[in-house]
N, CA, C and O of each residue as an XYZ file, in Angstrom:
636
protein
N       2.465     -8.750     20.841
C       2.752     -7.566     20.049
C       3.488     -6.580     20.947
O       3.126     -6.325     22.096
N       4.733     -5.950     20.237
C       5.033     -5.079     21.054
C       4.255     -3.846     21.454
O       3.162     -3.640     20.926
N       4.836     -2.862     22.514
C       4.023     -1.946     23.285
C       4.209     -0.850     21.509
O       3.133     -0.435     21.078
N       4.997     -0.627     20.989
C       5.636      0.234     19.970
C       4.571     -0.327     18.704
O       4.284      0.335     17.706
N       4.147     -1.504     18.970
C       3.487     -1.752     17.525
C       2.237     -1.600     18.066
O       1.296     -1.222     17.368
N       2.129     -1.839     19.171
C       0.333     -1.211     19.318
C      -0.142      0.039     19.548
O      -1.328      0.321     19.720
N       1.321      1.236     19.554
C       0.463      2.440     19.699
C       0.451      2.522     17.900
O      -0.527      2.942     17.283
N       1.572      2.094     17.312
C       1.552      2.448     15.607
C       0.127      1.777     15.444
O      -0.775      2.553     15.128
N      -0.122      0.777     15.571
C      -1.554      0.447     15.034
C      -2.882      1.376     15.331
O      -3.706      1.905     14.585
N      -2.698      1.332     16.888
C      -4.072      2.567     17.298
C      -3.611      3.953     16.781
O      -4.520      4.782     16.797
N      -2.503      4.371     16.358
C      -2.381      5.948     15.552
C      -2.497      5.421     13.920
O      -2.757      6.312     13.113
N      -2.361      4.345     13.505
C      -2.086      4.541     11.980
C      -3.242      3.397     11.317
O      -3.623      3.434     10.147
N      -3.583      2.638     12.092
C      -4.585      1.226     11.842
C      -5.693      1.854     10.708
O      -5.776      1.311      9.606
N      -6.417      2.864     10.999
C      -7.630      3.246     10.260
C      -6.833      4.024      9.224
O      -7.429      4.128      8.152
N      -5.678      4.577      9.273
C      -5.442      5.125      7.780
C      -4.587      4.135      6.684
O      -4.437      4.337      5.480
N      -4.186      3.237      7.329
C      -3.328      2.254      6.235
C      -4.869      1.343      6.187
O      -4.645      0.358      5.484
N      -5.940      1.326      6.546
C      -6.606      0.685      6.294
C      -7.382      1.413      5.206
O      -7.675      0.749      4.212
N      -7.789      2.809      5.266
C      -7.932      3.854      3.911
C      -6.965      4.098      2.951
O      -7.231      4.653      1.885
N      -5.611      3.635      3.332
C      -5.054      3.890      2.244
C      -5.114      2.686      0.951
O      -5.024      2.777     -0.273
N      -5.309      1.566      1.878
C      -5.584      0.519      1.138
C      -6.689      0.413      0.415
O      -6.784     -0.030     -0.730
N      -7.632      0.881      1.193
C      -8.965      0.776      0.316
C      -8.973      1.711     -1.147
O      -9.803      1.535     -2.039
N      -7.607      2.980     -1.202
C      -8.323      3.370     -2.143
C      -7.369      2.751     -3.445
O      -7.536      2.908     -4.654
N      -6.425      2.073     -2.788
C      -5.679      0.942     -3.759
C      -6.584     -0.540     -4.310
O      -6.537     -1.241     -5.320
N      -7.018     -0.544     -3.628
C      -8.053     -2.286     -3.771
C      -9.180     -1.813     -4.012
O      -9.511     -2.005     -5.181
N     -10.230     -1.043     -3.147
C     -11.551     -1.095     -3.596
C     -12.292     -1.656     -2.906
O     -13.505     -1.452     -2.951
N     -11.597     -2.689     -1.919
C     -12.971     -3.442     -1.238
C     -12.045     -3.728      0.479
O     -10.964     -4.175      0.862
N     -13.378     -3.099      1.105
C     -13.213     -3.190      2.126
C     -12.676     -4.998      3.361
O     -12.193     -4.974      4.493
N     -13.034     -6.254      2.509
C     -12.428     -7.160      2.899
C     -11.252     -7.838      2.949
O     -10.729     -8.576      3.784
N     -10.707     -7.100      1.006
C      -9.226     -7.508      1.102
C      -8.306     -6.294      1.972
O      -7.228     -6.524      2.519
N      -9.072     -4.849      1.952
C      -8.520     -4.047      2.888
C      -7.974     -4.669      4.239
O      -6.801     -4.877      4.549
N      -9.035     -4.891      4.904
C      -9.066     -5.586      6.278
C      -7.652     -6.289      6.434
O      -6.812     -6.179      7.326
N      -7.668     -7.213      5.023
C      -6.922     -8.732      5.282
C      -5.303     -7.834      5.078
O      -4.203     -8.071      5.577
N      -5.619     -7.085      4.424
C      -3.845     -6.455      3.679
C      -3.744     -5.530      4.959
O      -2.551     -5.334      5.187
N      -4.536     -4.904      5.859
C      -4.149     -4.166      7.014
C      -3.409     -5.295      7.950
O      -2.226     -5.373      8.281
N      -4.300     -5.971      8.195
C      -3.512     -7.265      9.223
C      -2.160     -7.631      8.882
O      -1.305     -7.661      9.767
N      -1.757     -8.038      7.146
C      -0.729     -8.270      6.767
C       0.654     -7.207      7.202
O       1.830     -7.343      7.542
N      -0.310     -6.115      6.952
C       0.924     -5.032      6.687
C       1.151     -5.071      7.893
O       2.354     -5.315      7.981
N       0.615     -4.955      9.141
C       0.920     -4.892     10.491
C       1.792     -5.969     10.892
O       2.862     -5.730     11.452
N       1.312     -7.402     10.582
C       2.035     -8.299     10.855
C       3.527     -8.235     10.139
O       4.352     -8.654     10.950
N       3.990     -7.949      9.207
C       4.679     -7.616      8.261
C       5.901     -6.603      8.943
O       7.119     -6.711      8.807
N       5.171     -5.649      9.674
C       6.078     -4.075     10.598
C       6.556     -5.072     11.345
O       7.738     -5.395     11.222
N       5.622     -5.794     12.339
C       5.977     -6.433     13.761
C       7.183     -7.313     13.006
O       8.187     -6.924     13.603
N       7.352     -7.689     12.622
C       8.686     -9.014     12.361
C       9.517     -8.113     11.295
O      10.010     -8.726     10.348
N       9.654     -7.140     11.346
C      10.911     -6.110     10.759
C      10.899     -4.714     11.284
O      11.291     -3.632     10.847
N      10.265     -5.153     12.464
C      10.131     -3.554     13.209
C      11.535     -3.163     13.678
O      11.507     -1.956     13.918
N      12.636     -3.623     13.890
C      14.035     -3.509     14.386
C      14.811     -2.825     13.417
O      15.721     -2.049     13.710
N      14.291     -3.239     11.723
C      14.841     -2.646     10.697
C      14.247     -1.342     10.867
O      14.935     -0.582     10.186
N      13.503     -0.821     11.318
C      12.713      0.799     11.075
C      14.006      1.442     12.006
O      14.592      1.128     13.042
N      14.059      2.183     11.316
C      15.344      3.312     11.529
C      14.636      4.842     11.605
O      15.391      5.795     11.793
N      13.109      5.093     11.453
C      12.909      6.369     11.511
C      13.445      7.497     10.334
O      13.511      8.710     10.533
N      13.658      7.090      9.590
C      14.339      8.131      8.276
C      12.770      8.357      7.617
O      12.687      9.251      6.775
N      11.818      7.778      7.873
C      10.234      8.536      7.644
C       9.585      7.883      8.558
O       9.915      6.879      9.189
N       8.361      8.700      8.601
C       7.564      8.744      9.119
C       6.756      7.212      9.740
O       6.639      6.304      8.918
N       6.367      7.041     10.789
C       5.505      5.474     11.014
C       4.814      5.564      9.694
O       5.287      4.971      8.725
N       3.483      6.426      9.578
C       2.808      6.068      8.663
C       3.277      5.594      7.231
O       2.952      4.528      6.709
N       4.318      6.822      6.535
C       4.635      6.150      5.432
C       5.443      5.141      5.598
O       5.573      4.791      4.425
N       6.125      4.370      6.257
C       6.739      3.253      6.659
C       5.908      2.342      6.416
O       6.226      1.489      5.587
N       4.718      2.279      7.021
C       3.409      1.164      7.045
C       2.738      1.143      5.943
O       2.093      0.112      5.758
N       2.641      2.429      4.670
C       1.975      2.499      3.720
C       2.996      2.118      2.820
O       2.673      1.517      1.795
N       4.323      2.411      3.081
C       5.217      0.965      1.884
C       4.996     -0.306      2.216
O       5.054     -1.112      1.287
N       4.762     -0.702      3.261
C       4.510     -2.664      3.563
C       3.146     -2.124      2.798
O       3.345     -2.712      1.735
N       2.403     -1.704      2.673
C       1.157     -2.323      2.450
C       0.756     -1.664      0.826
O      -0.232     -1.563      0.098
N       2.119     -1.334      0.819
C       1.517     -0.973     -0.808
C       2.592     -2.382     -1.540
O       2.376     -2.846     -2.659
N       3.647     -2.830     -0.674
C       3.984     -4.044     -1.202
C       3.022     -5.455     -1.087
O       2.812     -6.172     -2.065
N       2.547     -5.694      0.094
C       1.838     -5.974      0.054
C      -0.127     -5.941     -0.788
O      -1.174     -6.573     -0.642
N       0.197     -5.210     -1.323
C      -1.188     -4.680     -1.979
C      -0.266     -5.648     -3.448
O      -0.505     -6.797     -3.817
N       0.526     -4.914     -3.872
C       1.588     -5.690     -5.122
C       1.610     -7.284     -5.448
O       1.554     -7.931     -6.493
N       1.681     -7.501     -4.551
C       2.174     -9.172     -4.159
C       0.719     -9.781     -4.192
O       0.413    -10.795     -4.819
N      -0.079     -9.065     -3.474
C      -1.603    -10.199     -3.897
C      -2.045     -9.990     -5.137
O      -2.647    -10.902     -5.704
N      -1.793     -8.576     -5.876
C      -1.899     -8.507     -7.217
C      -1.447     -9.547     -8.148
O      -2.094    -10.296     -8.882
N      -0.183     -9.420     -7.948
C       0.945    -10.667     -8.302
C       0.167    -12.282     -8.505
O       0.006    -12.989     -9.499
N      -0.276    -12.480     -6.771
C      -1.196    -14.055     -6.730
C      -2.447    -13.836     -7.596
O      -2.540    -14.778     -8.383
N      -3.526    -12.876     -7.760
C      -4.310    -13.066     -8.531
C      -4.324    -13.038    -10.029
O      -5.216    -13.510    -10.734
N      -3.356    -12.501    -10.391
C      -2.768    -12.754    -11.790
C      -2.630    -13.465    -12.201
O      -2.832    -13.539    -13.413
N      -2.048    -14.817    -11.245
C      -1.769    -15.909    -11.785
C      -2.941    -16.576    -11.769
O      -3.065    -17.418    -12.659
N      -4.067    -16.407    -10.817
C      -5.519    -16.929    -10.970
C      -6.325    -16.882    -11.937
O      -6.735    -17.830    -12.608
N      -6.695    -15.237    -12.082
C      -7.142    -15.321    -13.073
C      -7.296    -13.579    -13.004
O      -7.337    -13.062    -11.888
N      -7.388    -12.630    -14.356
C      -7.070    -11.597    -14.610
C      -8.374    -10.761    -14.108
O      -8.340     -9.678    -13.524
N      -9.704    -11.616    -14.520
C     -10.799    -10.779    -14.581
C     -11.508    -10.505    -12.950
O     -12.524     -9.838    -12.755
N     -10.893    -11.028    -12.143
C     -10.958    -10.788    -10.716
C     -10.509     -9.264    -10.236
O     -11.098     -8.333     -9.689
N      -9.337     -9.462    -10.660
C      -8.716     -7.509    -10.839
C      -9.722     -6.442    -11.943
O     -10.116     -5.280    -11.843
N      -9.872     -7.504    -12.981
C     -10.260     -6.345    -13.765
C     -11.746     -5.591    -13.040
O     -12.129     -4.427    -13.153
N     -12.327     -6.657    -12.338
C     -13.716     -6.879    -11.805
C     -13.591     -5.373    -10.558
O     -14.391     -4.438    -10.599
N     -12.641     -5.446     -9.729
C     -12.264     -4.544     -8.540
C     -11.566     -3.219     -9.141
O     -11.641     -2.156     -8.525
N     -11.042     -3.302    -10.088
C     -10.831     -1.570    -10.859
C     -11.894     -0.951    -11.392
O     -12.335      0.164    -11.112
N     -12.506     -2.183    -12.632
C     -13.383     -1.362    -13.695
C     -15.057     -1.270    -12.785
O     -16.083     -0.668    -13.099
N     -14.784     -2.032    -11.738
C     -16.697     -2.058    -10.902
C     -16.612     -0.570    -10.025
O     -16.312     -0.296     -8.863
N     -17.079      0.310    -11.334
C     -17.369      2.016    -10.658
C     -18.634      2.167    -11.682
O     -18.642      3.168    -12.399
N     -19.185      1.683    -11.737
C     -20.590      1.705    -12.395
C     -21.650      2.101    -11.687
O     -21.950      1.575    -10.615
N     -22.427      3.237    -12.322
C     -23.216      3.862    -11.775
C     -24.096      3.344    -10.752
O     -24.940      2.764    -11.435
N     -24.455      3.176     -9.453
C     -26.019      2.455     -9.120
C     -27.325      3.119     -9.509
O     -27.216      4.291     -9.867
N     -28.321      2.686     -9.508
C     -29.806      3.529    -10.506
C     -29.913      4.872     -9.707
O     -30.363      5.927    -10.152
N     -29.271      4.580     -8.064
C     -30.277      5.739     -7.537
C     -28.813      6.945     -7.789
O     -28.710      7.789     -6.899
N     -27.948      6.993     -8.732
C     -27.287      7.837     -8.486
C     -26.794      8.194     -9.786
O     -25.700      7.862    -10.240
N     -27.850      9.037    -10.476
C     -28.046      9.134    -11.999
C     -27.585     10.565    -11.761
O     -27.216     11.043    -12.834
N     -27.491     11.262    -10.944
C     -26.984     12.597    -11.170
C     -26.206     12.909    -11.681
O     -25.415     11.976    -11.823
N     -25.729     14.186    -12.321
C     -25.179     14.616    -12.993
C     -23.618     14.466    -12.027
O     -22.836     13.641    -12.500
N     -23.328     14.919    -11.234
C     -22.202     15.072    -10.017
C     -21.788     13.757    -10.030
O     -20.690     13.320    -10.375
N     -23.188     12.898     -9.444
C     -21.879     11.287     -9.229
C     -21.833     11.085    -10.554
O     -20.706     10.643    -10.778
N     -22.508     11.175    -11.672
C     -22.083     10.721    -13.268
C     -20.820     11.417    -13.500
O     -19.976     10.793    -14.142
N     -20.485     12.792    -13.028
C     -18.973     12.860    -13.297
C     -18.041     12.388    -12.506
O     -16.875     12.627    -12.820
N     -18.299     11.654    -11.371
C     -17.260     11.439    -10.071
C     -16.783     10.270    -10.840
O     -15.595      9.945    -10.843
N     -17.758      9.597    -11.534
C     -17.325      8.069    -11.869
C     -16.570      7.916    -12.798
O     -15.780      7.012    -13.071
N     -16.937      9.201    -13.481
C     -16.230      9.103    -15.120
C     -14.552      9.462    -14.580
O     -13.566      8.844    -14.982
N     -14.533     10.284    -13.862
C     -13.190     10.394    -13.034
C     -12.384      9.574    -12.631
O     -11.218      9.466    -13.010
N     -13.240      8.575    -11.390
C     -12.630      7.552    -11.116
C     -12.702      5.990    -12.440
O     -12.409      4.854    -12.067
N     -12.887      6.122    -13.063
C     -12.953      5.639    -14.497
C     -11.550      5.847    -14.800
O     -10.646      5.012    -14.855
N     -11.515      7.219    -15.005
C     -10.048      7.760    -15.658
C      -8.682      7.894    -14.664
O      -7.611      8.386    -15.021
N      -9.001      7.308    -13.262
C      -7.739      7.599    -12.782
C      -7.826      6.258    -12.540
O      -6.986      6.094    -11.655
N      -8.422      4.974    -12.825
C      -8.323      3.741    -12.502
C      -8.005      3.081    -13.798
O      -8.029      1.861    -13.959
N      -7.564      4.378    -15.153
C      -7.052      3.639    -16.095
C      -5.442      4.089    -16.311
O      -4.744      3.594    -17.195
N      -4.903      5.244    -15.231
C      -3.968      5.600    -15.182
C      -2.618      4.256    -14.730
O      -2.932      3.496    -13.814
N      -1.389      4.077    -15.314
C      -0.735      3.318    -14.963
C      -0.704      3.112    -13.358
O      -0.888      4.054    -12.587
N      -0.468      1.875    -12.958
C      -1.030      1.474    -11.242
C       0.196      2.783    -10.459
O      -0.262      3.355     -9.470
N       1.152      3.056    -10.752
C       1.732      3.968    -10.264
C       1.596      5.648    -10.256
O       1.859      6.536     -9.445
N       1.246      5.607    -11.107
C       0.719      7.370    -11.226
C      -1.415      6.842    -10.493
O      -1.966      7.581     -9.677
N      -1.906      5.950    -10.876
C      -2.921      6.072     -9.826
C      -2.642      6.036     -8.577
O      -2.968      7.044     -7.950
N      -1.994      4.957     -7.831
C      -1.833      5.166     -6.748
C      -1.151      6.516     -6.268
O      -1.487      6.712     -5.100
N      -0.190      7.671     -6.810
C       0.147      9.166     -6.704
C      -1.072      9.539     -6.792
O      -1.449      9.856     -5.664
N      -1.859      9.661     -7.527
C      -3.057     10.377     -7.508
C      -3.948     10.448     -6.178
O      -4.367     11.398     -5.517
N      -4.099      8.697     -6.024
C      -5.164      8.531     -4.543
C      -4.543      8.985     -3.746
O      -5.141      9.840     -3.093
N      -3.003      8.701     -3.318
C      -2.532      8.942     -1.804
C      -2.648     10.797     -2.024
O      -2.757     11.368     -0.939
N      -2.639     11.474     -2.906
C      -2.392     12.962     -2.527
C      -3.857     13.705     -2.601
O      -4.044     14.821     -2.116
N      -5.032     12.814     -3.380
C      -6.189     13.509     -2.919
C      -7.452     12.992     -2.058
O      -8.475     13.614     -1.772
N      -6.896     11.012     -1.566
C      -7.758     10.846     -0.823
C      -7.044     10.970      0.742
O      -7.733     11.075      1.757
N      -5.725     10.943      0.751
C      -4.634     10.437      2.279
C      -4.132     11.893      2.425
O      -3.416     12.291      3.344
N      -4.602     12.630      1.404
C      -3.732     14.598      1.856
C      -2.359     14.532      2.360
O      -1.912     15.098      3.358
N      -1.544     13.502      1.259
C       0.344     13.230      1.406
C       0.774     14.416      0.799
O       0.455     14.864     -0.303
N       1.534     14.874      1.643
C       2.769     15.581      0.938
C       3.381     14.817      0.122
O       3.558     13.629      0.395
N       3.802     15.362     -1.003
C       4.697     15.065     -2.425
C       5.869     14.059     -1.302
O       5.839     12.836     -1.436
N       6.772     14.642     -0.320
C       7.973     13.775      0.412
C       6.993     12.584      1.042
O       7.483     11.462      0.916
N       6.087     12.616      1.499
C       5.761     11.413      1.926
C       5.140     10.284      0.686
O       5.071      9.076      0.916
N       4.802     10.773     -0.367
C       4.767      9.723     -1.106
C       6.076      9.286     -1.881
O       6.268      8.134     -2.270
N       6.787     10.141     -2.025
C       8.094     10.156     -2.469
C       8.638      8.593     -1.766
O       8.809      7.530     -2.362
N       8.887      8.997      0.160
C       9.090      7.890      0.989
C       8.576      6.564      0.584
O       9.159      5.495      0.762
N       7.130      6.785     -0.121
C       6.614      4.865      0.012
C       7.018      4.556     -0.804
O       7.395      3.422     -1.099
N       7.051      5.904     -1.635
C       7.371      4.613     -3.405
C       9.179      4.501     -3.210
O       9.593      4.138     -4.311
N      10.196      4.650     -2.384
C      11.384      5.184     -1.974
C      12.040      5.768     -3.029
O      13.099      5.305     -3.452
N      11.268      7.191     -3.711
C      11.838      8.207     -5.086
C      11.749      9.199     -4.180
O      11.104      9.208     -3.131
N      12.667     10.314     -4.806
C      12.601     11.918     -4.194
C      11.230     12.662     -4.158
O      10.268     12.267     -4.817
N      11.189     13.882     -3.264
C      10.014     14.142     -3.594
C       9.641     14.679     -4.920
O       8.476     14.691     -5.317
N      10.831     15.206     -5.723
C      10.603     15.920     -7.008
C      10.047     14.788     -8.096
O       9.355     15.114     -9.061
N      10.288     13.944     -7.924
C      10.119     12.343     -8.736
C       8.332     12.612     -8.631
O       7.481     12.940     -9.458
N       8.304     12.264     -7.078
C       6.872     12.619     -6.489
C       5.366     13.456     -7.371
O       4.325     13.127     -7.940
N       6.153     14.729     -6.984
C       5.688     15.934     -7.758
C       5.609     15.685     -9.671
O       4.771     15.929    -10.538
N       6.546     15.272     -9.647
C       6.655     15.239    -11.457
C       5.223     14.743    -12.066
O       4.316     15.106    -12.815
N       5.782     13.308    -10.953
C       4.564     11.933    -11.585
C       3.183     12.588    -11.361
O       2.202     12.428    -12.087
N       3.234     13.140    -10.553
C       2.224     13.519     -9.868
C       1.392     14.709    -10.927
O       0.163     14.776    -10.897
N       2.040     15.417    -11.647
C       1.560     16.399    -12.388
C       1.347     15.412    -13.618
O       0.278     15.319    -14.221
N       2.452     14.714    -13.904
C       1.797     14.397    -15.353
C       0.731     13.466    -15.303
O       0.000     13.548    -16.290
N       0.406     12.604    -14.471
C      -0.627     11.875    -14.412
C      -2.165     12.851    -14.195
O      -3.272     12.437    -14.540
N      -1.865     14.383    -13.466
C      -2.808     14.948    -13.687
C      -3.133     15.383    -15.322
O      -4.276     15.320    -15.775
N      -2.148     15.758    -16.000
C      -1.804     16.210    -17.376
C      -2.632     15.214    -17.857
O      -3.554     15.638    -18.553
N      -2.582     13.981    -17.692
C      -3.428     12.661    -18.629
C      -4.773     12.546    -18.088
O      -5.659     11.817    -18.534
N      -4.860     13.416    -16.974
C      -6.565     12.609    -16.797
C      -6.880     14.166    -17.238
O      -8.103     14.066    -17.338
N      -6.604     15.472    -17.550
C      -7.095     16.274    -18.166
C      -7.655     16.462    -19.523
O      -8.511     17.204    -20.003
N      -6.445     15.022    -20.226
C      -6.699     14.914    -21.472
C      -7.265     13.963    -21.897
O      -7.166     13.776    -23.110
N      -7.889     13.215    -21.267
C      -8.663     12.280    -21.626
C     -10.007     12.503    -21.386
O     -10.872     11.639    -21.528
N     -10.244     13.874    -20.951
C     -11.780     14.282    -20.745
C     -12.547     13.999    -22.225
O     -13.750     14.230    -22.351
């Protein structure tokens, strides 16, 4: 590995590994899609030109990557995905009123189209600026911002 891909990993490793998780849901295919995405930089690291940031650089491989295994399990079978979106079901010991609304939330932003959810997670679990998500998805930041409001607009109205 180069010297350049192992400081990007020790500065960015644990957040493309959160960013993934809040795309997938489970901490094993996380793991496996972090490795990918890394492996993925290292053999097109020559193409990085710096026009953004390492991180969002690494959070487009791995949101393509996140895509593409979507892609393979589709063809497997549907209820595997459906299993890793719709499994936000309460556990007994967490009948409260607070996590009963956290869920109903994440309920409603895990029924938002996969693109306005993923805007949603990266700007309130990864604290992206509108331009850096702009960068992964490669749209302006105003594109960013737009999606970004109206997908709030829909989970307001679906209360």
């Amino acid at each position: 590995m180069s010297s350049d891909m192992e400081q990007y990993y020790r500065e960015n490793g644990r957040k493309v590994f959160l960013y993934l998780m809040t795309l997938c849901g489970n901490a094993d295919t996380a793991e496996e899609l972090t490795q990918e995405t890394f492996y993925r930089a290292l053999r097109s690291l020559k193409k990085y030109k710096g026009d953004s940031s390492v991180y969002t650089w690494l959070c487009s491989i791995a949101r393509n990557a996140w895509l593409e295994e979507l892609r393979k399990r589709r063809k497997h079978t549907s209820e595997e995905i459906t299993e890793l979106i719709e499994d936000t079901s309460p556990r007994p010991d967490e009948e409260a009123e607070s996590e009963d609304s956290r869920i109903r939330l994440l309920k409603r932003i895990h029924s938002l189209p996969e693109t306005e959810k993923e805007i949603i997670l990266l700007r309130a679990s990864q604290e992206l600026s509108f331009r850096e998500i702009g960068e992964i998805f490669g749209k302006s930041e105003n594109w960013a911002r737009v999606t970004y409001y109206r997908a709030k607009q829909k989970l307001a109205d679906s209360r």
